[in-house]
HTML snippet that shows the backbone in 3Dmol.js (N, CA, C, O; Angstrom):
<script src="https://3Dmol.org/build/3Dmol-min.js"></script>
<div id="view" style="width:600px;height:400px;position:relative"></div>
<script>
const pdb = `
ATOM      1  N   UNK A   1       9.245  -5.942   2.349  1.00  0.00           N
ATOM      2  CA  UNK A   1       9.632  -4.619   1.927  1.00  0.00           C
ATOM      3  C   UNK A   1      10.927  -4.185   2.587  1.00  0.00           C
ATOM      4  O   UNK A   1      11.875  -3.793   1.907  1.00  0.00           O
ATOM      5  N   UNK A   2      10.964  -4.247   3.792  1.00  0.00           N
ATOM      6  CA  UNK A   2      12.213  -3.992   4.392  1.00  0.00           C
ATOM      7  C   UNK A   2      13.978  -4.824   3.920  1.00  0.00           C
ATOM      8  O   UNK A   2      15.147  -4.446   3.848  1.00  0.00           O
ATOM      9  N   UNK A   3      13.118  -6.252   3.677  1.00  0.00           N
ATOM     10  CA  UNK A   3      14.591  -6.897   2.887  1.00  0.00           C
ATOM     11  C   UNK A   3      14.945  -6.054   1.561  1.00  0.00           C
ATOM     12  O   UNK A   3      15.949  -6.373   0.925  1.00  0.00           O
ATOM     13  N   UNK A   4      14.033  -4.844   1.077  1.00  0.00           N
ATOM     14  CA  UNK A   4      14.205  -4.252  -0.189  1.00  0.00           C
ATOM     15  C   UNK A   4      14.708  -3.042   0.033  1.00  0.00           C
ATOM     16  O   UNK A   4      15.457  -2.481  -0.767  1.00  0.00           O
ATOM     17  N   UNK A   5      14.292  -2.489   1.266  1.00  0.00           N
ATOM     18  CA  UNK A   5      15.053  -1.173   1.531  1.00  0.00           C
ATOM     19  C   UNK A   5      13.758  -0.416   1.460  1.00  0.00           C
ATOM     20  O   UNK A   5      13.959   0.791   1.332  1.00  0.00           O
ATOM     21  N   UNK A   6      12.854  -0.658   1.491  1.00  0.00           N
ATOM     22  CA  UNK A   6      10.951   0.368   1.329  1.00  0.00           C
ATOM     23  C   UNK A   6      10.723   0.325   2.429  1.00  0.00           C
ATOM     24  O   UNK A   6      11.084  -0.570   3.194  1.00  0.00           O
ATOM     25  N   UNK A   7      10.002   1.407   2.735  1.00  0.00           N
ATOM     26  CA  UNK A   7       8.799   1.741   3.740  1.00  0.00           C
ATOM     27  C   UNK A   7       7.493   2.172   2.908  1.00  0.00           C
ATOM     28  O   UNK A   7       7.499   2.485   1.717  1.00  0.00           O
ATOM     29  N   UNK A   8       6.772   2.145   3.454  1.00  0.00           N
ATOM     30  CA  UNK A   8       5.360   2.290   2.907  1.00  0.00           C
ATOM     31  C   UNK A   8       4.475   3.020   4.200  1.00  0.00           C
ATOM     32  O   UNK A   8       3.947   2.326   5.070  1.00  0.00           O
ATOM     33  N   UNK A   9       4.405   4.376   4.192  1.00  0.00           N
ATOM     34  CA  UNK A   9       3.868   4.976   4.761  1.00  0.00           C
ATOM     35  C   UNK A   9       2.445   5.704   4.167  1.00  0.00           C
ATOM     36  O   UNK A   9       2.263   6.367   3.146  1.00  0.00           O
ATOM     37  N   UNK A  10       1.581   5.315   5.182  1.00  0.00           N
ATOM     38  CA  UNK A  10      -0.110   5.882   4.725  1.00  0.00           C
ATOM     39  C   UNK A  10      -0.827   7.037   5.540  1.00  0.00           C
ATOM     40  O   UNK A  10      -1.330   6.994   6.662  1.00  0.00           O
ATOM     41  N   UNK A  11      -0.729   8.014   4.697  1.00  0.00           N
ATOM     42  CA  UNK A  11      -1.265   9.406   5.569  1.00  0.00           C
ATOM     43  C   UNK A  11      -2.877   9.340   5.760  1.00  0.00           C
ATOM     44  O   UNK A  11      -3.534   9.916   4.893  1.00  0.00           O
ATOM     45  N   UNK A  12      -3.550   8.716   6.773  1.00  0.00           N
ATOM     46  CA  UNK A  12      -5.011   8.583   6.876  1.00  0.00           C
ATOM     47  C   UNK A  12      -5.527   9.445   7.053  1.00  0.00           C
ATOM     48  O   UNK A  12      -6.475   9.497   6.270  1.00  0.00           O
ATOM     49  N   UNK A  13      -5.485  10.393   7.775  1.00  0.00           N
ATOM     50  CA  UNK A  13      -6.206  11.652   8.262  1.00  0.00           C
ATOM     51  C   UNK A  13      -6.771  10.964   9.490  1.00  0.00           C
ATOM     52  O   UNK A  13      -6.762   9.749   9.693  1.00  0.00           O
ATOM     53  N   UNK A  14      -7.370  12.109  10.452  1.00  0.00           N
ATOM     54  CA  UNK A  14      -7.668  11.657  11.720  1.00  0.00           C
ATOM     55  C   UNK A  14      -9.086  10.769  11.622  1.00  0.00           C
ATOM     56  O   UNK A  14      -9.907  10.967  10.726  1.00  0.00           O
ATOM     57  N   UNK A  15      -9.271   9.676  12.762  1.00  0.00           N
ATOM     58  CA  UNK A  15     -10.211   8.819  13.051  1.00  0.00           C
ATOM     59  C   UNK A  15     -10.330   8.030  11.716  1.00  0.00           C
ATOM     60  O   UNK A  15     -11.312   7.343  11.432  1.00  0.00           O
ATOM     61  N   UNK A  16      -9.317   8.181  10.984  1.00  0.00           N
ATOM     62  CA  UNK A  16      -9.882   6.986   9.990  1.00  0.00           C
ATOM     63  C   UNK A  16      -8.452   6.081   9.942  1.00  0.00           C
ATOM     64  O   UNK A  16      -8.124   6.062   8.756  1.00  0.00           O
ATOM     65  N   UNK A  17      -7.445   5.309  10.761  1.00  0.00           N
ATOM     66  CA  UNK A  17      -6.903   4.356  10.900  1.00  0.00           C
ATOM     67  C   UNK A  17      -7.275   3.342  10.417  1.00  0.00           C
ATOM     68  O   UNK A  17      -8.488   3.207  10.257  1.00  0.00           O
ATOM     69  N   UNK A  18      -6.406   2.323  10.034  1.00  0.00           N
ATOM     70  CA  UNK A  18      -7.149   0.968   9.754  1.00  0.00           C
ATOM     71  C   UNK A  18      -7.206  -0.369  10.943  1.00  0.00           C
ATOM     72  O   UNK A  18      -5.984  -0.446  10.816  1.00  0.00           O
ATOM     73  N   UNK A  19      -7.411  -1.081  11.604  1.00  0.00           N
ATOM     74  CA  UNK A  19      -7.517  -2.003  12.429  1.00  0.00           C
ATOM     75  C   UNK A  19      -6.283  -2.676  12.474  1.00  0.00           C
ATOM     76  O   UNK A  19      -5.820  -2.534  13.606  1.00  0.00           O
ATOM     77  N   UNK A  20      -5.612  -3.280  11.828  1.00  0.00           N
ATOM     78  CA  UNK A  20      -4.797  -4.053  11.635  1.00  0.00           C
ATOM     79  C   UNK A  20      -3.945  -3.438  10.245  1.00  0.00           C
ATOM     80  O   UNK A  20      -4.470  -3.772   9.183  1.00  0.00           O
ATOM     81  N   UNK A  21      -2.823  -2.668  10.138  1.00  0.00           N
ATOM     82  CA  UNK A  21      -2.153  -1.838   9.296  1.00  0.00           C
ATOM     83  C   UNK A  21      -0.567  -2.804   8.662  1.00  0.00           C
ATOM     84  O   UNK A  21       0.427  -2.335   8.108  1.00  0.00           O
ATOM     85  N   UNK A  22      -0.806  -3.907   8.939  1.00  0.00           N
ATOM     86  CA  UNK A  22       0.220  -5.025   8.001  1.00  0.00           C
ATOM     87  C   UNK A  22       1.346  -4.402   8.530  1.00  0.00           C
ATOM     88  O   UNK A  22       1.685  -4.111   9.677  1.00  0.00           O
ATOM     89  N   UNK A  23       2.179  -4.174   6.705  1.00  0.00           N
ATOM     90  CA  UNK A  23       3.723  -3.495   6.852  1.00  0.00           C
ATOM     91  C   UNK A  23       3.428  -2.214   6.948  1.00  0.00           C
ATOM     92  O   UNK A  23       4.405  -1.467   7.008  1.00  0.00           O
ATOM     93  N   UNK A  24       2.498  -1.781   6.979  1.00  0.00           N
ATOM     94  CA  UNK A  24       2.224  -0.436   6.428  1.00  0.00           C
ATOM     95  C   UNK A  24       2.371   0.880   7.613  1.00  0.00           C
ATOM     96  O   UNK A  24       1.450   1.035   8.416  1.00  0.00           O
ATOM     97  N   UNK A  25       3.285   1.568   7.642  1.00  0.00           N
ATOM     98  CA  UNK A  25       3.289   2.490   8.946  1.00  0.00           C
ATOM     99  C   UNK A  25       2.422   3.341   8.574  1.00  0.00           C
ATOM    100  O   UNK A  25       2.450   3.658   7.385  1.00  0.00           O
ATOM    101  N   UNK A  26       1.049   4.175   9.767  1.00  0.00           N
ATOM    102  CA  UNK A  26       0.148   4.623   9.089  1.00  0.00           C
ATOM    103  C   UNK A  26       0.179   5.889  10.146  1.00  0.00           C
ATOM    104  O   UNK A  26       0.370   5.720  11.350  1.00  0.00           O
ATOM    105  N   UNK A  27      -0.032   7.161   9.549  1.00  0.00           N
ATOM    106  CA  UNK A  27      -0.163   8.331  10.362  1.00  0.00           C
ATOM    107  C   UNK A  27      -1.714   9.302   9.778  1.00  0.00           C
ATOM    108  O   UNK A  27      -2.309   9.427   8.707  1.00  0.00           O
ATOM    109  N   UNK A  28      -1.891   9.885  11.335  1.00  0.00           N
ATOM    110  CA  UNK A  28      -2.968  10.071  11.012  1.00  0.00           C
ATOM    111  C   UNK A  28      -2.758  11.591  10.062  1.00  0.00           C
ATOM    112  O   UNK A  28      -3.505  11.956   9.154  1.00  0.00           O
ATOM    113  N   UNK A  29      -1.719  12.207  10.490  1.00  0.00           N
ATOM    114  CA  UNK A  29      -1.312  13.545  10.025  1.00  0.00           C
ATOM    115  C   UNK A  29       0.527  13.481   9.636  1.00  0.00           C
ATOM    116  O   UNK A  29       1.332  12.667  10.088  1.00  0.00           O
ATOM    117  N   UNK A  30       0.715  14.267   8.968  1.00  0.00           N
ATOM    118  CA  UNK A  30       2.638  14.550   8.600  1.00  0.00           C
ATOM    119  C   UNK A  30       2.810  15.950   8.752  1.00  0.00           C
ATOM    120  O   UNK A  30       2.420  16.752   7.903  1.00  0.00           O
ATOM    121  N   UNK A  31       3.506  16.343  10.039  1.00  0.00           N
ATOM    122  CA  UNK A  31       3.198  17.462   9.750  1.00  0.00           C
ATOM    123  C   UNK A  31       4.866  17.638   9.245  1.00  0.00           C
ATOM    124  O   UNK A  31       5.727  18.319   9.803  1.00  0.00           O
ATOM    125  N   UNK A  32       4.937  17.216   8.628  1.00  0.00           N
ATOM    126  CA  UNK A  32       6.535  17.659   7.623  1.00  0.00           C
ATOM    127  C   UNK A  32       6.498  16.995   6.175  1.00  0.00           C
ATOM    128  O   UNK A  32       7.427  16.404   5.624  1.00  0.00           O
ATOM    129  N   UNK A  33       5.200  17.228   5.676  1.00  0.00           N
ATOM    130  CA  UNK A  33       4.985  17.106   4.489  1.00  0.00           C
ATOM    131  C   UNK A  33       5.923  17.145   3.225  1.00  0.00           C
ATOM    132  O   UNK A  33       5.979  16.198   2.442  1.00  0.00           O
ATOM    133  N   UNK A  34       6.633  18.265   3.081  1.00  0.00           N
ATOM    134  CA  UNK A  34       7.320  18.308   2.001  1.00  0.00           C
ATOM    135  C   UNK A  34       8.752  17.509   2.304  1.00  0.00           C
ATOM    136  O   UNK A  34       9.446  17.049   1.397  1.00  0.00           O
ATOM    137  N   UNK A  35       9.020  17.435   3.432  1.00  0.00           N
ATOM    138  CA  UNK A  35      10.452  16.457   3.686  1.00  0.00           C
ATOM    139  C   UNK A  35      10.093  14.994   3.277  1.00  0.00           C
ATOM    140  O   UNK A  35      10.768  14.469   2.392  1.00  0.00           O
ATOM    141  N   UNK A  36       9.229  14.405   3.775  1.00  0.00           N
ATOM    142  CA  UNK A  36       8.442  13.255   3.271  1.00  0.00           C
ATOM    143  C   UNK A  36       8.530  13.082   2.121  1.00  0.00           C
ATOM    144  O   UNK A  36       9.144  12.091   1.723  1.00  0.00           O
ATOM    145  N   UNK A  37       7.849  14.133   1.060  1.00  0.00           N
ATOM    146  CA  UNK A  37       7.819  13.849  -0.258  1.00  0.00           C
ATOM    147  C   UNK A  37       9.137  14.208  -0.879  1.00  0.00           C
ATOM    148  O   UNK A  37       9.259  13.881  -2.059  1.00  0.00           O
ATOM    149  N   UNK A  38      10.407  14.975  -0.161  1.00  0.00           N
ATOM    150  CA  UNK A  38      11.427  14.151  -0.625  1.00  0.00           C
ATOM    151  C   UNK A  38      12.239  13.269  -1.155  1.00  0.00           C
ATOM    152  O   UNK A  38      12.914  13.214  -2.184  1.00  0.00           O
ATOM    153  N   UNK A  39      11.987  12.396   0.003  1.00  0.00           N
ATOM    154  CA  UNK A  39      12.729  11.313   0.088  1.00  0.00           C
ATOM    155  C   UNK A  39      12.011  10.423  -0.497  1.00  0.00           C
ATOM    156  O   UNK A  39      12.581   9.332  -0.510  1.00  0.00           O
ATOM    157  N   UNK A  40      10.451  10.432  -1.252  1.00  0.00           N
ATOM    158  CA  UNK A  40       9.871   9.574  -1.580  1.00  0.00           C
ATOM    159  C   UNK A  40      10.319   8.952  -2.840  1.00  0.00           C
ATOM    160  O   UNK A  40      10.939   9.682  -3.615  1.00  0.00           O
ATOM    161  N   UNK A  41      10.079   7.551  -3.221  1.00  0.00           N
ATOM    162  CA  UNK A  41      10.475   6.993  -4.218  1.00  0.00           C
ATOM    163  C   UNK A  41       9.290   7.176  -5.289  1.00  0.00           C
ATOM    164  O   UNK A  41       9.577   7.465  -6.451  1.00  0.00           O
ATOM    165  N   UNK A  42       7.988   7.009  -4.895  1.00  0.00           N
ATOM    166  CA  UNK A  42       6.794   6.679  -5.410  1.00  0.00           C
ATOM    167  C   UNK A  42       5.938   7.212  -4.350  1.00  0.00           C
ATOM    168  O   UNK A  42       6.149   7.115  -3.141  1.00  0.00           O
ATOM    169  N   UNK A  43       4.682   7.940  -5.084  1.00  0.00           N
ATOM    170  CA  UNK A  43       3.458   7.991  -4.290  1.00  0.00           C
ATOM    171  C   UNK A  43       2.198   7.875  -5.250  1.00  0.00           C
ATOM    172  O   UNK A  43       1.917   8.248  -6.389  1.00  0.00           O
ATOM    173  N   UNK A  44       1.250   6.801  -3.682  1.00  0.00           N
ATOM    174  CA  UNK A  44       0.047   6.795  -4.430  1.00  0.00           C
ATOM    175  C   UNK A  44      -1.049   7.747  -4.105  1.00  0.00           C
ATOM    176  O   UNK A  44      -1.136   7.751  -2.877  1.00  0.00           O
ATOM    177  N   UNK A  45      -1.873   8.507  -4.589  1.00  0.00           N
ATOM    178  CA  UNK A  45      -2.772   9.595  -4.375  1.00  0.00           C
ATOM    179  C   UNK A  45      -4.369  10.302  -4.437  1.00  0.00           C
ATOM    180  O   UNK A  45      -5.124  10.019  -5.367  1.00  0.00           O
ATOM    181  N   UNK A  46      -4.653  10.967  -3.664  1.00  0.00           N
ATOM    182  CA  UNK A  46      -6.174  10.096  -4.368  1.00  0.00           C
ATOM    183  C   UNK A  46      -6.268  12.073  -5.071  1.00  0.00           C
ATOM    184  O   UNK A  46      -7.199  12.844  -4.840  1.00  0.00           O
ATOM    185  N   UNK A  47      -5.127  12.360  -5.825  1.00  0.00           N
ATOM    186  CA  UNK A  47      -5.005  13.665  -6.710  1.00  0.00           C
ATOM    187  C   UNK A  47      -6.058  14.526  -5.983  1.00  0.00           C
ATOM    188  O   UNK A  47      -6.739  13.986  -6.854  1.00  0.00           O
ATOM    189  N   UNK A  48      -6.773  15.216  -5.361  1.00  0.00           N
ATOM    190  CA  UNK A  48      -6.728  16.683  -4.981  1.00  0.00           C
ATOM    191  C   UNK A  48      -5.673  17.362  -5.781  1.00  0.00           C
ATOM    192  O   UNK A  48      -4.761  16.773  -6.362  1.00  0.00           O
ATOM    193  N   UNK A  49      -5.924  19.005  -5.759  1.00  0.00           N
ATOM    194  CA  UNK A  49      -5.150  20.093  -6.274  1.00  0.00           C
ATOM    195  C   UNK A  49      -4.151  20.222  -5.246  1.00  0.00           C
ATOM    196  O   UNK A  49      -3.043  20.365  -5.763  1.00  0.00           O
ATOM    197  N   UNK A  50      -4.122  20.227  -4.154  1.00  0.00           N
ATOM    198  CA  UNK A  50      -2.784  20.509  -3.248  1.00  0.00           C
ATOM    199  C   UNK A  50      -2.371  19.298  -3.227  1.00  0.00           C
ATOM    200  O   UNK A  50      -1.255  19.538  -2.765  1.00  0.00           O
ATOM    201  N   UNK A  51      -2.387  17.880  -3.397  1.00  0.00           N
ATOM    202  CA  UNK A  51      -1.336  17.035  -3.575  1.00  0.00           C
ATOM    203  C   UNK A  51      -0.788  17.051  -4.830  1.00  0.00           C
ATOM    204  O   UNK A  51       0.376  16.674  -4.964  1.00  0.00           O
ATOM    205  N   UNK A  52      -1.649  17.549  -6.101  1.00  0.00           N
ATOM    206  CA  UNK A  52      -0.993  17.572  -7.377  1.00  0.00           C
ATOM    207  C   UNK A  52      -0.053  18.509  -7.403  1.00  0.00           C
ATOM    208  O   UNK A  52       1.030  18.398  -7.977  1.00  0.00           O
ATOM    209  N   UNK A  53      -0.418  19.404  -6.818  1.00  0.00           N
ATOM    210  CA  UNK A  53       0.911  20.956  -6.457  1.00  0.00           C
ATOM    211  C   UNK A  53       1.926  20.275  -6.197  1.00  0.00           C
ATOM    212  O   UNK A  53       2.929  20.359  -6.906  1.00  0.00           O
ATOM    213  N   UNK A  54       1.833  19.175  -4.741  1.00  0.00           N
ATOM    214  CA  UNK A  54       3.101  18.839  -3.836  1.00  0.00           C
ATOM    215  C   UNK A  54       3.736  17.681  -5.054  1.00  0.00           C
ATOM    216  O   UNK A  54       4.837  17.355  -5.499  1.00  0.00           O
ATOM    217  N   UNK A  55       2.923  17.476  -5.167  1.00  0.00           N
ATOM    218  CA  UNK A  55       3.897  15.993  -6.244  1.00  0.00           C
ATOM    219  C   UNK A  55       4.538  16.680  -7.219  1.00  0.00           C
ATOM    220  O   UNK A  55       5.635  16.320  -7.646  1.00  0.00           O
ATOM    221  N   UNK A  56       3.997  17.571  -7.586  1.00  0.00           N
ATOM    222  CA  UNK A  56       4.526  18.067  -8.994  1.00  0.00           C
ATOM    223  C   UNK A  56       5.940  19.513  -8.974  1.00  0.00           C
ATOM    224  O   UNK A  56       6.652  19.968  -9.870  1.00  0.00           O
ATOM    225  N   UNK A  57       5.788  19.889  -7.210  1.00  0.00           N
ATOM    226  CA  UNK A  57       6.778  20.533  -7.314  1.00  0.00           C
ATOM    227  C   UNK A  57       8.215  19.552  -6.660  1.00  0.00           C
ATOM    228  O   UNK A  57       9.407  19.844  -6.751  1.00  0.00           O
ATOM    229  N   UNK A  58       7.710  18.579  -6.136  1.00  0.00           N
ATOM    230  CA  UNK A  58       8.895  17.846  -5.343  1.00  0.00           C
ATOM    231  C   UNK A  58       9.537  16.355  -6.951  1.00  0.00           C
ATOM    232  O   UNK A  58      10.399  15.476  -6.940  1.00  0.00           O
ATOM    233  N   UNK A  59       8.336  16.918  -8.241  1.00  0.00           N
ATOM    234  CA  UNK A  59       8.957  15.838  -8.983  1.00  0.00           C
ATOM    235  C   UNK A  59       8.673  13.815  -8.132  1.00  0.00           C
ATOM    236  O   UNK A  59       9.498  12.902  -8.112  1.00  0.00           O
ATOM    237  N   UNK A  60       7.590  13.819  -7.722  1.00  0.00           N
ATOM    238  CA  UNK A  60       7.189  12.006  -7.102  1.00  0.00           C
ATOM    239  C   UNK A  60       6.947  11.582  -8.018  1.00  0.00           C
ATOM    240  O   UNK A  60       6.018  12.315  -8.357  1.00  0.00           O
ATOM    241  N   UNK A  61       7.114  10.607  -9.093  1.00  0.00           N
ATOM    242  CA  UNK A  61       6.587   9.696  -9.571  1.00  0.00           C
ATOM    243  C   UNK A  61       5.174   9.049  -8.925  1.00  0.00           C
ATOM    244  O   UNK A  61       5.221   8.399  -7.881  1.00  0.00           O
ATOM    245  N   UNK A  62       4.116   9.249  -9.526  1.00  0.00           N
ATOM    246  CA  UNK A  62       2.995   9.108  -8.944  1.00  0.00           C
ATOM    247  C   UNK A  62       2.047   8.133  -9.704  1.00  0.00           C
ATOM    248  O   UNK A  62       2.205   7.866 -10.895  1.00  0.00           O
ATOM    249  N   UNK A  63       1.060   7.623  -8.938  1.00  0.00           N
ATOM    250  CA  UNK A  63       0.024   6.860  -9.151  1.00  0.00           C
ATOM    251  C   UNK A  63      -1.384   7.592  -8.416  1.00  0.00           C
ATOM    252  O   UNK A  63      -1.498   7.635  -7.191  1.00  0.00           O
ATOM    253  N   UNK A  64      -2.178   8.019  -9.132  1.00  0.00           N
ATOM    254  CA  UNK A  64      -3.093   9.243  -8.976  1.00  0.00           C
ATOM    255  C   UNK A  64      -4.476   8.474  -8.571  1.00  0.00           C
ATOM    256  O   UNK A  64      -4.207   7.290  -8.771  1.00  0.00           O
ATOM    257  N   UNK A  65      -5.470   8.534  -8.224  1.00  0.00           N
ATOM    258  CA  UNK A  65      -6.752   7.682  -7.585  1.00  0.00           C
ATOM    259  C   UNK A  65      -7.600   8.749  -7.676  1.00  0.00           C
ATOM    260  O   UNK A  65      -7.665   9.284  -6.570  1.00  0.00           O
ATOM    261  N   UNK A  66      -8.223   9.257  -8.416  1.00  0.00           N
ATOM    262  CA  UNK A  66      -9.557  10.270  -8.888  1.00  0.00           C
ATOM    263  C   UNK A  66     -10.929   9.841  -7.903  1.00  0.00           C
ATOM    264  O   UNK A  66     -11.703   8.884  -7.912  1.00  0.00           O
ATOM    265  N   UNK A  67     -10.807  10.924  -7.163  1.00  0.00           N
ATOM    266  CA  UNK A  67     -12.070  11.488  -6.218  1.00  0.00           C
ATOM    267  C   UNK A  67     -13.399  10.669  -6.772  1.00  0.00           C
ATOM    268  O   UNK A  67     -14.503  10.870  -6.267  1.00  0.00           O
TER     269      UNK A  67
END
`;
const viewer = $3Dmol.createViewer("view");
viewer.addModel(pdb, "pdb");
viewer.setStyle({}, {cartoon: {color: "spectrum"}});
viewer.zoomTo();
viewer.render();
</script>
């Protein structure tokens, strides 16, 4: 990913990390949410109403994952 110019960042929420997190930089919290979704190229989501808000006012191209 990096020879491509990507990062791939995963917002876990607290105590749920993964063991071994690959390429993947993983936080448990962002607390600068909307700067993030900035600069984003793509996000994947598991759609809640306040991420559909944030995606949809920052314009992300998204991939949505239903509750």
């Amino acid at each position: 990913m990096k020879a491509l110019g990507l990062k791939a960042i995963l917002i876990a929420g607290p105590g749920k990390l993964p063991a071994d997190p690959g390429v993947v930089e993983i936080r448990e919290y962002e607390p600068n949410l909307p700067a993030l979704m900035a600069r984003a190229r793509l996000a994947v989501s598991r759609a809640g109403s306040g991420s559909l808000a944030d995606l949809a006012s920052h314009e992300v191209p998204s991939v949505l994952v239903p509750y």
